[in-house]
C-alpha positions in Angstrom: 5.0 -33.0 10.9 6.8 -30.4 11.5 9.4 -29.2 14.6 11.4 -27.0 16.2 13.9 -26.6 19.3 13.3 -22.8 20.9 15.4 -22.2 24.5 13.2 -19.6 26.0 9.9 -20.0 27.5 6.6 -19.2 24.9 5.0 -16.1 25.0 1.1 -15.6 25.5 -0.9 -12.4 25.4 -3.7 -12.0 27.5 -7.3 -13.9 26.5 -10.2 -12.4 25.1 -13.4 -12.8 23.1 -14.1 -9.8 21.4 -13.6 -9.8 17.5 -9.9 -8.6 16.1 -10.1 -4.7 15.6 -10.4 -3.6 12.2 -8.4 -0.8 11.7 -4.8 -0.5 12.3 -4.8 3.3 13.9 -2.0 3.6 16.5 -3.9 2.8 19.8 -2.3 2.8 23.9 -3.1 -0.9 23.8 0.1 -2.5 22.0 -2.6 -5.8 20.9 -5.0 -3.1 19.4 -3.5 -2.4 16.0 -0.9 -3.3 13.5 2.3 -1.4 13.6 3.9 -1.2 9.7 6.8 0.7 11.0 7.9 -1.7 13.9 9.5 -5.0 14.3 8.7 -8.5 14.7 8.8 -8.5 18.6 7.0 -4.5 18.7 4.1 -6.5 16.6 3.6 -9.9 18.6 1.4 -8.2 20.9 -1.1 -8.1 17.9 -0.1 -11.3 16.3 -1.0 -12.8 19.4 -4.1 -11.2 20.2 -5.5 -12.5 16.3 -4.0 -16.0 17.1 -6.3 -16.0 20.3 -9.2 -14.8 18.8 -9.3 -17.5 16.1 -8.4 -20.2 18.8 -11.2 -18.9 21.0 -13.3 -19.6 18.2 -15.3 -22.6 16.7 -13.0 -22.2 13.7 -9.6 -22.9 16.2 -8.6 -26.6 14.6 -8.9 -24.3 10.7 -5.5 -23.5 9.5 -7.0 -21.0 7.1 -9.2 -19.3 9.8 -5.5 -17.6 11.4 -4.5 -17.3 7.8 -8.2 -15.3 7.4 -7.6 -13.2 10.4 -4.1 -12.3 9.9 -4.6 -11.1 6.4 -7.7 -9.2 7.5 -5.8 -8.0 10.5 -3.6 -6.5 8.2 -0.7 -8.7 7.8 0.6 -9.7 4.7 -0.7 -12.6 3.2 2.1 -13.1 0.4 4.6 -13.1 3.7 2.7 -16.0 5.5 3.0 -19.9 5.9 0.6 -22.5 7.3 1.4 -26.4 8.6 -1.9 -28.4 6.9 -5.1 -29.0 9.2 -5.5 -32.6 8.7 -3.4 -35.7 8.7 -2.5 -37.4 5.4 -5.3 -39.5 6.2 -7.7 -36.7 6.8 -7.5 -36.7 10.8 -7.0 -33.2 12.8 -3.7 -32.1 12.8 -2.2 -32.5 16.7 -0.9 -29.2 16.1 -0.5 -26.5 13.7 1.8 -23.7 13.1 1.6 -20.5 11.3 3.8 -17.7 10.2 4.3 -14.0 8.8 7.8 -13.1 7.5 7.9 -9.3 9.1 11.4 -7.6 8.3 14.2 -10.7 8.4 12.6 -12.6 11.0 9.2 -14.4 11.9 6.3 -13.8 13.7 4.9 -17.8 14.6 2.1 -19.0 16.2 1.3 -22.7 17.1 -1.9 -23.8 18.0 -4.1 -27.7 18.3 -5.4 -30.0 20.8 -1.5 -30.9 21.8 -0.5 -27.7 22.7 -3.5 -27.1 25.0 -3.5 -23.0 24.3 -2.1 -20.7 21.5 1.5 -20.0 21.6 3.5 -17.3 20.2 6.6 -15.9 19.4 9.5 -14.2 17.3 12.1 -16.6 15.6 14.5 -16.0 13.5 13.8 -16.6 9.8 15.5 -19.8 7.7 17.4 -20.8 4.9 17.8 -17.1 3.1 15.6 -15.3 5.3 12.5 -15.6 3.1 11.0 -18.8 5.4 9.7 -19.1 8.9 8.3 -22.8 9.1 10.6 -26.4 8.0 8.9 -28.9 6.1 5.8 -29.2 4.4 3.3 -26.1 4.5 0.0 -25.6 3.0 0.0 -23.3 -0.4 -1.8 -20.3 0.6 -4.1 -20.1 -2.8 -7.5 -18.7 -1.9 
């Protein structure tokens, strides 16, 4: 199980159903496309909008399904983490959290039945700035 302590309140993009864009052209809608040349916090925007799309989906309680849509979204995979999806005795996970490591600090998203919707934010990385999530994570191997 994992935790954390955060002092300001969670930040939430606006809901949708339509499926993650594809491309990663600069667009006027800041949760439309990937930005490689901006930070952490000029990127949430489109974390967010991924994390919702997965969590609006019949894939939501699926650690790898955000893993899936992040790398296709255009995130780095190699740069990610991922709390595990079940209990040690196979039950669904109250929560989940996952994370891309973008340039010295952490984009993370928490998601599960708990939390009631997805939440999002930018934290500062851990340890030697090459982790985002304490305790034990899922090896992202597929």
């Amino acid at each position: 199980m994992l935790s954390g302590c955060v002092a300001e309140e969670p930040r939430t993009g606006a809901r949708t159903t339509a499926s993650a864009p594809s491309s990663t052209a600069p667009s006027a809608d800041p949760a439309a496309a990937l930005l490689p040349d901006g930070s952490a916090e000029d990127n949430l925007p489109y974390f967010t909008h991924v994390t919702e799309q997965v969590w609006a989906s019949d894939r939501r309680a699926e650690g790898r399904a955000y893993v899936d849509a992040l790398v296709e979204a255009g995130f780095d995979k190699a740069a990610m983490q991922v709390t595990h999806d079940a209990s040690t005795v196979g039950n669904p996970a109250e929560s989940m959290q996952f994370s891309v490591l973008w340039q010295g600090e952490c984009l993370v998203g928490q998601v599960g039945p708990d939390i009631g919707e997805a939440v999002t934010r930018v934290l500062p990385a851990l340890e030697d700035g090459t982790l985002c999530l304490l305790g034990a994570t899922r090896p992202i191997d597929w």
